[in-house]
MARMI-375927 format. One line per 4 residues: number of its first residue (from 1); their letters; for each residue x negated, y negated, z of N, C-alpha, C, O, CB. Coordinates in steps of 0.02 Angstrom, whole numbers, plus 50000, padded with zeros to 5 digits. Glycine has a CB too. Layout:
BEGIN
NUM> A> X:Y:Z:X:Y:Z:X:Y:Z:X:Y:Z:X:Y:Z  ...
//
This chain:
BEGIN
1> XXXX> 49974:50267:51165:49941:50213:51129:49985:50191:51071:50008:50230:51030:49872:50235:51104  49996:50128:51071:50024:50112:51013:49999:50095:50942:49947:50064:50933:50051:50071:51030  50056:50128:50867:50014:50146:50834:50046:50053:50781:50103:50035:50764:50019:50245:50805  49974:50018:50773:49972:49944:50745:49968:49972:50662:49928:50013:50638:49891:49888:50778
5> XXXX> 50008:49946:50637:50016:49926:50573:50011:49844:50539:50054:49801:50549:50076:49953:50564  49958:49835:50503:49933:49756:50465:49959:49770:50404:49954:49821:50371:49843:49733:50457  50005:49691:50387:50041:49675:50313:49998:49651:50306:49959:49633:50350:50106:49639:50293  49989:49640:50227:49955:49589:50196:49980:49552:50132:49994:49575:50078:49898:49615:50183
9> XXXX> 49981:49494:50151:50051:49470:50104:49999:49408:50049:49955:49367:50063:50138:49418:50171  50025:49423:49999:50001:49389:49943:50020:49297:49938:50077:49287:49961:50035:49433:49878  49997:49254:49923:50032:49192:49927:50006:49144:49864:50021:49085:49859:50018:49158:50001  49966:49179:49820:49921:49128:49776:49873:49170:49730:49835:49210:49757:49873:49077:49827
13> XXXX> 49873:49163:49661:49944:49139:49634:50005:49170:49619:50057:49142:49601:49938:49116:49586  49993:49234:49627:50066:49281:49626:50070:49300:49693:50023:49329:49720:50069:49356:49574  50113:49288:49719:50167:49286:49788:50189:49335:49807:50203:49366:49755:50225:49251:49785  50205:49370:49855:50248:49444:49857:50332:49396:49870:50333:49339:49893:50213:49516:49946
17> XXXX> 50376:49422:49857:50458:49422:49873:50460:49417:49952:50414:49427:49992:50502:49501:49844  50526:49399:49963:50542:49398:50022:50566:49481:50048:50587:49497:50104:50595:49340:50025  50558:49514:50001:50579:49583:50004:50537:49621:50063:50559:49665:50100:50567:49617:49930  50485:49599:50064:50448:49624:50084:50445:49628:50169:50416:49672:50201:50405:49600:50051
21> XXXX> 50475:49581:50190:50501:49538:50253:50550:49627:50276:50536:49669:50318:50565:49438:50226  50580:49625:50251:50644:49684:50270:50604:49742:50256:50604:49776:50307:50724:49685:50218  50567:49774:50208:50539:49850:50213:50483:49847:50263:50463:49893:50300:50508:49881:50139  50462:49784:50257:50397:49832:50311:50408:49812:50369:50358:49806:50404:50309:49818:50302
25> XXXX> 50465:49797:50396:50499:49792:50468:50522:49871:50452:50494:49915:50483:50570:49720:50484  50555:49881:50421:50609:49938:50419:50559:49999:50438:50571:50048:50473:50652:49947:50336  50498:49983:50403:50458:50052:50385:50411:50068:50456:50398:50123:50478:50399:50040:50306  50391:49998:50485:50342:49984:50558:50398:50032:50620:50383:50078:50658:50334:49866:50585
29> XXXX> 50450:50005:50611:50505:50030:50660:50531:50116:50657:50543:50151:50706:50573:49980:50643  50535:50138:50588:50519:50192:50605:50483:50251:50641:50497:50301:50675:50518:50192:50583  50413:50208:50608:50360:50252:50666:50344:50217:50734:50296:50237:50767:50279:50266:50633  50384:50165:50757:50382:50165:50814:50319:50128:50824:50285:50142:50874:50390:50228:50840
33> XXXX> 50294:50073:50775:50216:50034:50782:50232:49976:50780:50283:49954:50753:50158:50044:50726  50185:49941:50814:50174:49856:50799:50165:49845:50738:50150:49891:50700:50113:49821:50832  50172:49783:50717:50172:49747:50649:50119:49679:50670:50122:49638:50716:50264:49721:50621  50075:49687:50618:50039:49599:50652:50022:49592:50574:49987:49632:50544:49944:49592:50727
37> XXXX> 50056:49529:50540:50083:49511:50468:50008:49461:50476:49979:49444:50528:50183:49466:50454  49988:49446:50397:49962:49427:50381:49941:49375:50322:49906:49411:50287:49956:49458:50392  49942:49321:50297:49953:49289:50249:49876:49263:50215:49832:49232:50246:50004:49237:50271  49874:49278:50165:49797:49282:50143:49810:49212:50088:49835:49218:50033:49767:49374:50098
41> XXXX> 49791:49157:50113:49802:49088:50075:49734:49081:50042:49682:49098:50070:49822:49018:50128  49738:49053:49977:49673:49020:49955:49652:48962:49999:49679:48921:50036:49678:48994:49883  49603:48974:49980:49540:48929:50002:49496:48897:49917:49475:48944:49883:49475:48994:50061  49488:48858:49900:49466:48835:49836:49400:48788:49837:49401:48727:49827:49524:48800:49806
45> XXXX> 49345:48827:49850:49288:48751:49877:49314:48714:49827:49356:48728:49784:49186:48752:49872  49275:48647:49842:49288:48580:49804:49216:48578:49746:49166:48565:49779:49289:48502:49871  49206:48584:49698:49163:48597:49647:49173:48534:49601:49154:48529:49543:49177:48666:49612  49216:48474:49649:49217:48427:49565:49147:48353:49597:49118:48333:49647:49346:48371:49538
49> XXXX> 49155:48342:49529:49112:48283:49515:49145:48202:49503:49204:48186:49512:49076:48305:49449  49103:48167:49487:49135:48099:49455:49164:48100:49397:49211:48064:49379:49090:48049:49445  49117:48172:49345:49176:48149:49294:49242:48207:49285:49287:48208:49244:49138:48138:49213  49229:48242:49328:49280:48297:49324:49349:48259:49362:49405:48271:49341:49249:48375:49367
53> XXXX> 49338:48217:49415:49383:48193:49470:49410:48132:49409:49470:48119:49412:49337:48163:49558  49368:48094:49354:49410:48058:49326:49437:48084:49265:49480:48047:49242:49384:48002:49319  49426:48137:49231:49460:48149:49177:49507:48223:49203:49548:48245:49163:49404:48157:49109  49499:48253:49263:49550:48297:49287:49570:48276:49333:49628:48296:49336:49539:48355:49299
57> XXXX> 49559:48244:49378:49568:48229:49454:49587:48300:49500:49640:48316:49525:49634:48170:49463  49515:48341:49499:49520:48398:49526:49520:48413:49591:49532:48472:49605:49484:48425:49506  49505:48351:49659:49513:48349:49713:49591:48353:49721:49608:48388:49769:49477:48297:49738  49651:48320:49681:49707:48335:49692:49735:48386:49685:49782:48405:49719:49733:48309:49674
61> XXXX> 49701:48423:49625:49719:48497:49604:49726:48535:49652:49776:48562:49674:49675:48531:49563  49648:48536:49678:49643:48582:49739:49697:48597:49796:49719:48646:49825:49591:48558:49773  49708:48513:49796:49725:48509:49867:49813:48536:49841:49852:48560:49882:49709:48413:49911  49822:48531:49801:49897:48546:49787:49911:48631:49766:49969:48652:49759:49922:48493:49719
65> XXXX> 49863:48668:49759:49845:48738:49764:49849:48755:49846:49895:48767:49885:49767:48751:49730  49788:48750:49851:49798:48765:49958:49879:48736:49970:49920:48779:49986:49724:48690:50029  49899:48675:49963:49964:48666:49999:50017:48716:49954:50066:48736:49985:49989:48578:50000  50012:48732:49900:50078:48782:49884:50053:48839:49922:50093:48847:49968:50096:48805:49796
69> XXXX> 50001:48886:49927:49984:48940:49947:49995:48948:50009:50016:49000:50033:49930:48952:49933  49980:48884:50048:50001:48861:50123:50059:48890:50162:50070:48927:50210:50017:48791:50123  50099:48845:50104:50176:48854:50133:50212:48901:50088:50270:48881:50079:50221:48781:50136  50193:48979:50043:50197:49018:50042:50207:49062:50090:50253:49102:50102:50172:49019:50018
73> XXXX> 50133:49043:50129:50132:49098:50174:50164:49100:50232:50174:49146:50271:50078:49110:50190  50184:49023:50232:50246:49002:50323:50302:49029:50280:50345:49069:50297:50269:48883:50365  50298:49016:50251:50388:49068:50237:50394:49135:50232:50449:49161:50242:50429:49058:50166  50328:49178:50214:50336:49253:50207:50329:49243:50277:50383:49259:50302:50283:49307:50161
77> XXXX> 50291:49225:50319:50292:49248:50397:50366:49239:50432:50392:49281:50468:50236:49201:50443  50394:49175:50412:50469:49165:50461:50503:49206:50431:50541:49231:50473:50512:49091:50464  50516:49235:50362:50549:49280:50327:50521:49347:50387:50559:49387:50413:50524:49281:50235  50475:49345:50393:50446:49420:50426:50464:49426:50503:50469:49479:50534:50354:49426:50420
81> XXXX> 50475:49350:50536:50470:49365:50600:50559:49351:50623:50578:49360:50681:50405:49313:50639  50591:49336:50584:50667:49355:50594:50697:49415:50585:50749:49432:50612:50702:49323:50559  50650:49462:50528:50675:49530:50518:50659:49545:50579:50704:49563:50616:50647:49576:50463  50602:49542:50599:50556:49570:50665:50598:49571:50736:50606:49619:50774:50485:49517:50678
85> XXXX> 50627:49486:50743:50673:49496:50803:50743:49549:50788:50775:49576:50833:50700:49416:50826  50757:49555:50721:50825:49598:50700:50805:49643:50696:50856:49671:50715:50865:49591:50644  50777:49676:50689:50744:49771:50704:50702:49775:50782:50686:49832:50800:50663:49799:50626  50686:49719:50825:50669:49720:50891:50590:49764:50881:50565:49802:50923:50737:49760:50943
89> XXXX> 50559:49746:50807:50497:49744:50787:50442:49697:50836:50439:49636:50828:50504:49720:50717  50400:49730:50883:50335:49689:50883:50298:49659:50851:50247:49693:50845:50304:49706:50895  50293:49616:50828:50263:49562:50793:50210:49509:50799:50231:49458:50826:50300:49535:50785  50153:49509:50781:50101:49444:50769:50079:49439:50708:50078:49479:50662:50038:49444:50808
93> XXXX> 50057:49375:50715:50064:49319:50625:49979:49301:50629:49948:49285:50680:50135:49209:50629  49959:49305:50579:49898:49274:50570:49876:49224:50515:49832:49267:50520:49861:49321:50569  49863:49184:50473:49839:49153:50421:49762:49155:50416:49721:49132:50456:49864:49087:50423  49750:49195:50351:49669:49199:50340:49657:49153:50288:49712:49148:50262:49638:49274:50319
97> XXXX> 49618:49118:50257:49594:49094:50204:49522:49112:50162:49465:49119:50184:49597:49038:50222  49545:49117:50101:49484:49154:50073:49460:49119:49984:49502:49096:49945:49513:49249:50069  49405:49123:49974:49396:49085:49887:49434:49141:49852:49442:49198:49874:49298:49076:49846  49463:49111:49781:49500:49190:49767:49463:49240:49755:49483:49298:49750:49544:49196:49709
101> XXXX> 49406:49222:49751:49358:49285:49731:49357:49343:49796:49366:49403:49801:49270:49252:49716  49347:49307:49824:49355:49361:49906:49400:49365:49947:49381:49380:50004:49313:49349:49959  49475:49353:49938:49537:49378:49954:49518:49438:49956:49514:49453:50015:49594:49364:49913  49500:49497:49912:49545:49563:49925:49474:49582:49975:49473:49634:50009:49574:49627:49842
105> XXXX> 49407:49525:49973:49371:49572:50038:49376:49565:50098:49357:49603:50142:49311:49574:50042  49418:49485:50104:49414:49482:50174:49463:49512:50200:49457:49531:50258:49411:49422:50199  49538:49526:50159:49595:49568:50186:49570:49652:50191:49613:49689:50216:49667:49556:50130  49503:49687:50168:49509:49720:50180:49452:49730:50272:49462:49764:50323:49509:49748:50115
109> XXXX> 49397:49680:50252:49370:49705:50316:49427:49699:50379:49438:49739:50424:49301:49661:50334  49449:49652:50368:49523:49634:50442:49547:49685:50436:49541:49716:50489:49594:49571:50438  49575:49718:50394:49615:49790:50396:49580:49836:50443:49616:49864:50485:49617:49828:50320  49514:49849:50444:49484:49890:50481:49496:49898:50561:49477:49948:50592:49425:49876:50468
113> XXXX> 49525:49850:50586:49558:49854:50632:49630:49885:50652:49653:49884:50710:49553:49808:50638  49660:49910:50601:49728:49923:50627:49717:50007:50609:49661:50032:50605:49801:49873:50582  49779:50045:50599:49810:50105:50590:49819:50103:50510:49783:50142:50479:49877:50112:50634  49834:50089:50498:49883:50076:50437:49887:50012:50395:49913:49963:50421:49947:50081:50461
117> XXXX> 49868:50008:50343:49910:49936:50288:49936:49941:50245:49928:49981:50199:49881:49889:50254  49982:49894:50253:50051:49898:50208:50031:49819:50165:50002:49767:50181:50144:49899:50267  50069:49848:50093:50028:49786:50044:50112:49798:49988:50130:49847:49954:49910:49819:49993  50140:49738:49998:50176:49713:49945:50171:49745:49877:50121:49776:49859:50160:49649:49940
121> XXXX> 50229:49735:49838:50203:49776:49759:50247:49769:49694:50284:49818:49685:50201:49862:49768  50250:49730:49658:50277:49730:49625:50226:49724:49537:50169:49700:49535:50323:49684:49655  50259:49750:49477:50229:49770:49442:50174:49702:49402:50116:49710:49383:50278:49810:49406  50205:49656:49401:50156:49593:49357:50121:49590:49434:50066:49610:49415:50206:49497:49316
125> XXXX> 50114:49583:49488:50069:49552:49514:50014:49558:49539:50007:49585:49594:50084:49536:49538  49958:49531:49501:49884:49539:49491:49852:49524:49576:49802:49549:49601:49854:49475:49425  49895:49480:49603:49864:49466:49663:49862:49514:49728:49817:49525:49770:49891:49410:49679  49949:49545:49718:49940:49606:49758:49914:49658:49749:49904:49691:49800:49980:49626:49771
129> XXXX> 49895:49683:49694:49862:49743:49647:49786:49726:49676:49747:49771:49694:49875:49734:49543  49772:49670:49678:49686:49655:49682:49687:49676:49773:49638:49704:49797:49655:49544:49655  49743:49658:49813:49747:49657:49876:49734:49740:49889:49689:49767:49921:49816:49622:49901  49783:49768:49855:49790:49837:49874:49743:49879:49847:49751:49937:49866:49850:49862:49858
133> XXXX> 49680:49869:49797:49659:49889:49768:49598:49883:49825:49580:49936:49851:49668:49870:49706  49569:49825:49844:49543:49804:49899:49525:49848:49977:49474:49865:50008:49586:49756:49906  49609:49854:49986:49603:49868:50053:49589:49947:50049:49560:49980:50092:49670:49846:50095  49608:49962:50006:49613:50054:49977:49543:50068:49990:49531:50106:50037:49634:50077:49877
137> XXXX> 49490:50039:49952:49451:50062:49943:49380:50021:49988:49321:50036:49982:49460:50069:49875  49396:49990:50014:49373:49935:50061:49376:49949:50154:49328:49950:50192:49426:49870:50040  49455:49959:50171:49454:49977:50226:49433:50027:50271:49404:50018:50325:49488:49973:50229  49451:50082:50242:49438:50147:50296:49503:50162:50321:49506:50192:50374:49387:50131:50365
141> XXXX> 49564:50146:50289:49606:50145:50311:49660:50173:50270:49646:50170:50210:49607:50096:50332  49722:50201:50283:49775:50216:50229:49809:50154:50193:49789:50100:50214:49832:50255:50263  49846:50151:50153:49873:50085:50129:49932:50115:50098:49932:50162:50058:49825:50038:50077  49986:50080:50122:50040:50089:50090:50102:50046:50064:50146:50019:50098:50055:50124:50120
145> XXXX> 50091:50048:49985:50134:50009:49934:50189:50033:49941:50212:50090:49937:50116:50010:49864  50217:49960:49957:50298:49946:49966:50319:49908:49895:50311:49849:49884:50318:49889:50041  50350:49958:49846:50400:49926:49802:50425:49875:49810:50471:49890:49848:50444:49952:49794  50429:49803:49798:50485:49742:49783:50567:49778:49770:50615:49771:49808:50458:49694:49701
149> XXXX> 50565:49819:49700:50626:49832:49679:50657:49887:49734:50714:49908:49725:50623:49855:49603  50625:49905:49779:50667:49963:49813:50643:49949:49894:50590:49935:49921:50645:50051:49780  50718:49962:49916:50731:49956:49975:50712:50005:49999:50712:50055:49965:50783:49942:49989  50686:50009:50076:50645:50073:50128:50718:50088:50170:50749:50052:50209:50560:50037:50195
153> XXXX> 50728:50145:50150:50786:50168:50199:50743:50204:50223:50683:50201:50210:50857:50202:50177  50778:50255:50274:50730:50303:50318:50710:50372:50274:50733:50412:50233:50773:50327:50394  50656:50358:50313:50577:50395:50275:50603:50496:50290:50579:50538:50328:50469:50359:50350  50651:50501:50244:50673:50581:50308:50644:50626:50278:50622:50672:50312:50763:50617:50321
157> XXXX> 50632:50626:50185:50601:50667:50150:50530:50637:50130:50527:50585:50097:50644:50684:50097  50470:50673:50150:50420:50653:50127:50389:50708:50067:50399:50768:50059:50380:50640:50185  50359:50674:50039:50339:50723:49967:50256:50723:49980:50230:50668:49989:50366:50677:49871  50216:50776:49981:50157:50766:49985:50118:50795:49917:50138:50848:49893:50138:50794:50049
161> XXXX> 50056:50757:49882:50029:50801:49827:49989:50821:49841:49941:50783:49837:50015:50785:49773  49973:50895:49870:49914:50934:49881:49889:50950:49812:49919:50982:49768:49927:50999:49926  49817:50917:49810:49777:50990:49746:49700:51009:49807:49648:51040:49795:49731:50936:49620  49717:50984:49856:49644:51043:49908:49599:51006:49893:49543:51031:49887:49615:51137:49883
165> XXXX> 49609:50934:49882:49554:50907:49873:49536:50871:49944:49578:50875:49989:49559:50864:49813  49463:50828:49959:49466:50784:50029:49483:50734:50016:49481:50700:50067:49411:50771:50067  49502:50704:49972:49567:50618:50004:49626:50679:50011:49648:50683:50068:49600:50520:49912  49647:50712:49978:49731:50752:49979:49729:50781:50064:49779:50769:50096:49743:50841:49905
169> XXXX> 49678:50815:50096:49659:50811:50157:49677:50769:50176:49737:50768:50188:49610:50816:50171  49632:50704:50191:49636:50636:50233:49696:50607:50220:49716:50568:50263:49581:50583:50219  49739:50616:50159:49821:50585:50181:49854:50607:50207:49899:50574:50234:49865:50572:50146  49850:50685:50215:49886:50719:50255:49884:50692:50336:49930:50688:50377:49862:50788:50245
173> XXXX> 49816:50675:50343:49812:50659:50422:49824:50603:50429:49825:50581:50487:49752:50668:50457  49837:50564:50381:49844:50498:50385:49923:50500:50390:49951:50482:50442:49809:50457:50323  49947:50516:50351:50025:50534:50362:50056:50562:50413:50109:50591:50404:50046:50571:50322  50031:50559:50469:50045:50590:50511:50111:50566:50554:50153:50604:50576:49989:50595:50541
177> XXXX> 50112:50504:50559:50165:50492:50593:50223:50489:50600:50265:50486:50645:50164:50469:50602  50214:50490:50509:50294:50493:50456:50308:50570:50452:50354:50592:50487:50284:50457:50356  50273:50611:50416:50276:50683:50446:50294:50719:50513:50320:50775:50516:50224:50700:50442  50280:50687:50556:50306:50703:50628:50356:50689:50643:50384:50711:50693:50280:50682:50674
181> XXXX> 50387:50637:50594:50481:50628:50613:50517:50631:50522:50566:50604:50497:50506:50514:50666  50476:50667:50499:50517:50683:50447:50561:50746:50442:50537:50800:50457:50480:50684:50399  50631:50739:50419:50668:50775:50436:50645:50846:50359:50678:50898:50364:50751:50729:50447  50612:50845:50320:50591:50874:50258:50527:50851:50224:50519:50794:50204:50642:50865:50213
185> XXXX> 50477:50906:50219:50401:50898:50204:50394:50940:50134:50393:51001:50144:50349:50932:50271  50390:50924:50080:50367:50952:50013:50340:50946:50000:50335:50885:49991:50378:50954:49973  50255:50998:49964:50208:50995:49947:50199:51008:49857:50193:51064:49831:50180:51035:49994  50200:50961:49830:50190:50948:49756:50145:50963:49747:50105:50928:49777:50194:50896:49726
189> XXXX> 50109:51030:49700:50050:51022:49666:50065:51019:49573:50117:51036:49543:50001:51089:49693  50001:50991:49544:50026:50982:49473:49972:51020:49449:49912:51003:49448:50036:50905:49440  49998:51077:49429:49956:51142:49400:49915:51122:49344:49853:51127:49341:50003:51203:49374  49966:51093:49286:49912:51073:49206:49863:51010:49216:49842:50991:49161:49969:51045:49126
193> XXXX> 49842:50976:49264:49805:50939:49271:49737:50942:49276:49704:50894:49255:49823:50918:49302  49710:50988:49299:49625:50983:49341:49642:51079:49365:49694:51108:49383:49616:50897:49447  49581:51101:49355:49552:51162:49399:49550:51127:49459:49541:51067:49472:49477:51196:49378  49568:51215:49522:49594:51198:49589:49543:51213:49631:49507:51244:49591:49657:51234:49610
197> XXXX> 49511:51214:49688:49457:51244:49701:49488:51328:49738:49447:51368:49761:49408:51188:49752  49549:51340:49738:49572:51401:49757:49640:51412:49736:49667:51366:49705:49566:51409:49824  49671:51463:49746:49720:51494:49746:49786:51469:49824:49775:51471:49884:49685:51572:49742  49850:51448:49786:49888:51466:49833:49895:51390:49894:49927:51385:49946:49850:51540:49861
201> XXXX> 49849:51341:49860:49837:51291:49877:49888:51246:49914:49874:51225:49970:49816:51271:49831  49954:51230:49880:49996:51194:49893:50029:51248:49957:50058:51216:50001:50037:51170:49826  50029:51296:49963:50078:51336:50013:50030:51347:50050:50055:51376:50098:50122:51401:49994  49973:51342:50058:49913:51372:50115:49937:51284:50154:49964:51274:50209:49794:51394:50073
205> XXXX> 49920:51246:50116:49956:51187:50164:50032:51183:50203:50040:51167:50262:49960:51129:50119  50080:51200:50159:50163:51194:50174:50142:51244:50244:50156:51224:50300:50236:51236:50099  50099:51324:50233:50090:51351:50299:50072:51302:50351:50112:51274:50390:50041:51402:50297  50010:51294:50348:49988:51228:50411:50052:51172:50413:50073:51164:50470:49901:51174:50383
209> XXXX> 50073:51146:50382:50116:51095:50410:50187:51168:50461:50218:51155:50513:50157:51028:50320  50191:51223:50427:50257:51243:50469:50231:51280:50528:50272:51294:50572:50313:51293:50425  50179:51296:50535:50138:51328:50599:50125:51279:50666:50114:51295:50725:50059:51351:50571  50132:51202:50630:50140:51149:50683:50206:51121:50699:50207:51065:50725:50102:51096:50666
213> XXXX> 50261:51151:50688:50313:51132:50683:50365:51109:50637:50426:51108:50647:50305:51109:50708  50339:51095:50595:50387:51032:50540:50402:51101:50484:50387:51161:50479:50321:50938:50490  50447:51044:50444:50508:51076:50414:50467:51068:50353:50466:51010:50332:50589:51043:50421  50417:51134:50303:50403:51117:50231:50394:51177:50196:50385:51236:50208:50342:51074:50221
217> XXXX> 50403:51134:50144:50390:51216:50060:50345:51188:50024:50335:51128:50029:50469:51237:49984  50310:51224:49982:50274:51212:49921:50313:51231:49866:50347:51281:49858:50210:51245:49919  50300:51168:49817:50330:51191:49751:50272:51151:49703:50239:51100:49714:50421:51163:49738  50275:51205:49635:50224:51178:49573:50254:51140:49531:50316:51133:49534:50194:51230:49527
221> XXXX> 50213:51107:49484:50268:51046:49424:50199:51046:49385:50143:51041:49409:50309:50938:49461  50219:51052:49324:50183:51024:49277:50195:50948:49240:50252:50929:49226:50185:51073:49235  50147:50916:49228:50132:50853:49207:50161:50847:49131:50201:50804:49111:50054:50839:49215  50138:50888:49102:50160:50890:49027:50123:50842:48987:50063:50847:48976:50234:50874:49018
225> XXXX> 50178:50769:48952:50151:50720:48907:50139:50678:48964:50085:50653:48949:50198:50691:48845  50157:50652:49024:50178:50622:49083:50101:50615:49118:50060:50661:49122:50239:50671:49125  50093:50554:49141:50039:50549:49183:50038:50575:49254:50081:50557:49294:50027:50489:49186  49989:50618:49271:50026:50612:49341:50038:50599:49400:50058:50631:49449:50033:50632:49353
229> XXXX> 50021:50542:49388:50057:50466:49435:50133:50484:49430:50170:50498:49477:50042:50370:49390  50152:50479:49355:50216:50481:49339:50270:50541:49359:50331:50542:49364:50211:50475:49276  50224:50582:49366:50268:50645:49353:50271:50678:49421:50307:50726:49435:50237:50697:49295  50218:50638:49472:50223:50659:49543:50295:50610:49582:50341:50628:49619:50137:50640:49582
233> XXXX> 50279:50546:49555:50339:50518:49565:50415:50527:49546:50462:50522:49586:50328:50475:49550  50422:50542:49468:50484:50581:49467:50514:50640:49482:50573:50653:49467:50495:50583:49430  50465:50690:49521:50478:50735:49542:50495:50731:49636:50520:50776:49669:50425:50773:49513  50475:50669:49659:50488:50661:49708:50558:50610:49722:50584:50599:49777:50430:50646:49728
237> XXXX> 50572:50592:49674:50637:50570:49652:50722:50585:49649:50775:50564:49671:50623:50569:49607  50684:50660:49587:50716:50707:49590:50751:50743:49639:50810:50757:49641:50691:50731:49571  50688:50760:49692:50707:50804:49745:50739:50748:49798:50761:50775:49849:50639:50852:49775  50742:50704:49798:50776:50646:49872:50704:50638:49912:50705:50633:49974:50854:50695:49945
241> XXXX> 50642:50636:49876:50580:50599:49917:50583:50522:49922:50582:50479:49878:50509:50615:49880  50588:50517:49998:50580:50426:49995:50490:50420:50028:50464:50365:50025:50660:50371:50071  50465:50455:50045:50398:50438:50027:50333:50485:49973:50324:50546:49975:50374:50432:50094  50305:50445:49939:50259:50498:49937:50183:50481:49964:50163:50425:49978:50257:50522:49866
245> XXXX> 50144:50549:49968:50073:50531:50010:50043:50566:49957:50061:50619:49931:50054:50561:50097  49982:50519:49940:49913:50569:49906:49853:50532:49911:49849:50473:49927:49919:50589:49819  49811:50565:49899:49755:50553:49899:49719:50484:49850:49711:50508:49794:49737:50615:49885  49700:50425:49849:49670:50386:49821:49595:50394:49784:49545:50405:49818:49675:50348:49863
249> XXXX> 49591:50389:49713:49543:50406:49679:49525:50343:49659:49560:50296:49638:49554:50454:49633  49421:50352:49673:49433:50284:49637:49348:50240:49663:49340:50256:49722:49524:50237:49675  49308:50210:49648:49265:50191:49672:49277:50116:49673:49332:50094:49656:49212:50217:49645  49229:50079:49692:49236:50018:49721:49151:49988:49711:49111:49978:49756:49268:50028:49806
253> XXXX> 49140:49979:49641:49071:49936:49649:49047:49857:49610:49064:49851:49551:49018:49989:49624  49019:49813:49633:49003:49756:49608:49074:49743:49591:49083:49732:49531:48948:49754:49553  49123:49741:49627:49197:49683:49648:49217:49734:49572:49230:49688:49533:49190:49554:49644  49221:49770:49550:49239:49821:49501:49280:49882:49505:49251:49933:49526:49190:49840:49482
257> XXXX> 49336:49885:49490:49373:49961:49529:49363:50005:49444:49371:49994:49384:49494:49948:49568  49345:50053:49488:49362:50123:49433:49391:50170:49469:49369:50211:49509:49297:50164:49397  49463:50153:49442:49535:50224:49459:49515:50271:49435:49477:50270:49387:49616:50223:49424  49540:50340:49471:49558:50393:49432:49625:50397:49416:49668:50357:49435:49539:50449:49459
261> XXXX> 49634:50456:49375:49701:50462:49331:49782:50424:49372:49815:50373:49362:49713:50560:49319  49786:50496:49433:49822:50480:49480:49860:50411:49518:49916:50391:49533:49791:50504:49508  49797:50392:49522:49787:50327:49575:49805:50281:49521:49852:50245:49539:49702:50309:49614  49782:50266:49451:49813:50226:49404:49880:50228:49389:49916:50178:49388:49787:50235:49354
265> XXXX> 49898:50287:49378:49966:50307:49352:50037:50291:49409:50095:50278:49397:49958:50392:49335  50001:50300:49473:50040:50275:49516:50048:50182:49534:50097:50146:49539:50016:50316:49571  49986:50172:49539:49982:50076:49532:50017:50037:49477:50044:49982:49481:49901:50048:49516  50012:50079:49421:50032:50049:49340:50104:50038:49343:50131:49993:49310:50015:50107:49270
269> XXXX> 50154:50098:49398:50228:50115:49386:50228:50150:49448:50216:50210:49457:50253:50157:49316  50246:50095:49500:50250:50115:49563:50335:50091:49574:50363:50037:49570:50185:50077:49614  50366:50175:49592:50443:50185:49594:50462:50194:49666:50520:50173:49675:50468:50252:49551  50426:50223:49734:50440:50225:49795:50367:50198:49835:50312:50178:49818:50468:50298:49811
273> XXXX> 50400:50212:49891:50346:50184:49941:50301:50240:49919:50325:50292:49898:50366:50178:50032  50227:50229:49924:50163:50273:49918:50131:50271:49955:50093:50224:49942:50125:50270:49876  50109:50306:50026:50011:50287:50048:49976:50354:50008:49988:50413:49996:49981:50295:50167  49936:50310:49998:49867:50304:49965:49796:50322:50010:49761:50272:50002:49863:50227:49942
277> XX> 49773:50351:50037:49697:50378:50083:49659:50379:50030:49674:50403:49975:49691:50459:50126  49596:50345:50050:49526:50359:50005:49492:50372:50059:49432:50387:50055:49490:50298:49955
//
């Protein structure tokens, strides 16, 4: 069965890069999955009047919003579907339209269909942050932020943060595919953070991952002054991790996100590729 991976690409009003075109070809082709890209364009009902249309002329506004967002999104797709024929990536394109208020819901129910989503990322942009924030906690699905500033070479060291919790569980299984061709599996736990619910935690996992085959150790790190978002990432840095996996904290109510520590610290100052499981 083949394993489908959905982009979801920002177009209005903060845009993802064309960067994005090259990692998540690079990253789909690794594990050996389809790619079916996605461009989430505004949609802006028309809310004007007689006197709004003569002292703003807000029917033009509109219409000149949808057309930039429009042809945003034909260019992240041809940007996407030339990488696609150059990595011999499977590929389908879709265009959704949504009010901005419900961009990040309609990209997440569509997500529910695939394996995997991959969501653009760069640090000012509110639109992909709302996307990924969305699909995280929306889909049912893993989601994984692709850096703008950093290129996806191959995924050989993966860094995992066990603390024995159930999302740190569910990324593990979610990670599965990258783990199965990773040439090095490291299990990060961050001791000064939170009581553990046991002993021995991070290596009772590194066991299960080496009892199934794969190549892993557990090692501890303390957080210190460092958030640890931060300190999971520079430690996966450190060691030559080009991915990391953890668990997503975080609720999702009345169009309202409340992060936990983690999950903030990683969104706020996101340095490598991340999935994220809630």
């Amino acid at each position: 069965m083949k394993f489908m991976a959905s982009l979801y690409l920002a177009t209005y009003p903060d845009a993802n890069t064309s960067k994005i075109a090259a990692n998540a070809v690079a990253l789909v082709k690794q594990i050996d999955a389809a790619l079916h890209a996605i461009a989430i364009n505004v949609d802006i009902p028309d809310v004007s009047n007689a006197l709004s249309n003569y002292l703003l002329d807000l029917p033009y506004k509109i219409q000149e919003v949808d057309a930039t967002s429009r042809k945003c999104g034909k260019d992240l797709l041809e940007a996407i579907a030339q990488k696609a024929v150059q990595g011999g990536v499977d590929l389908t394109t879709q265009e959704l339209a949504a009010p901005p208020a419900l961009m990040g819901d309609s990209a997440a129910k569509h997500s529910r269909y695939f394996d995997i989503c991959l969501v653009g990322w760069a640090p000012a942009n509110q639109t992909a942050r709302m996307l990924a924030e969305a699909i995280l906690f929306g889909s049912g699905r893993p989601t994984l932020l692709l850096p703008d500033s950093t290129h996806v070479g191959t995924l050989g060291h993966i860094v995992v943060a066990g603390d024995g919790s159930r999302v740190a569980a569910r990324a593990v299984a979610d990670a599965r595919a990258f783990l199965e061709r990773a040439s090095m599996i490291t299990v990060v736990t961050v001791t000064d953070e939170k009581p553990f619910p046991g002993q021995g935690i991070g290596e009772r996992l590194a066991l299960g991952l080496r009892t199934r085959g794969l190549v892993a150790e557990a090692v501890s790190i303390q957080a210190g002054d460092s958030s640890i978002g931060t300190a999971l990432q520079e430690h996966a840095l450190k060691i030559g991790g080009n991915l990391l996996t953890m668990g997503g904290y975080g609720h999702y109510r009345v169009r309202d996100f409340v992060l936990g520590g983690a999950t903030e610290g990683i969104l706020a100052d996101l340095r490598l590729p991340v999935l994220l499981s809630h």
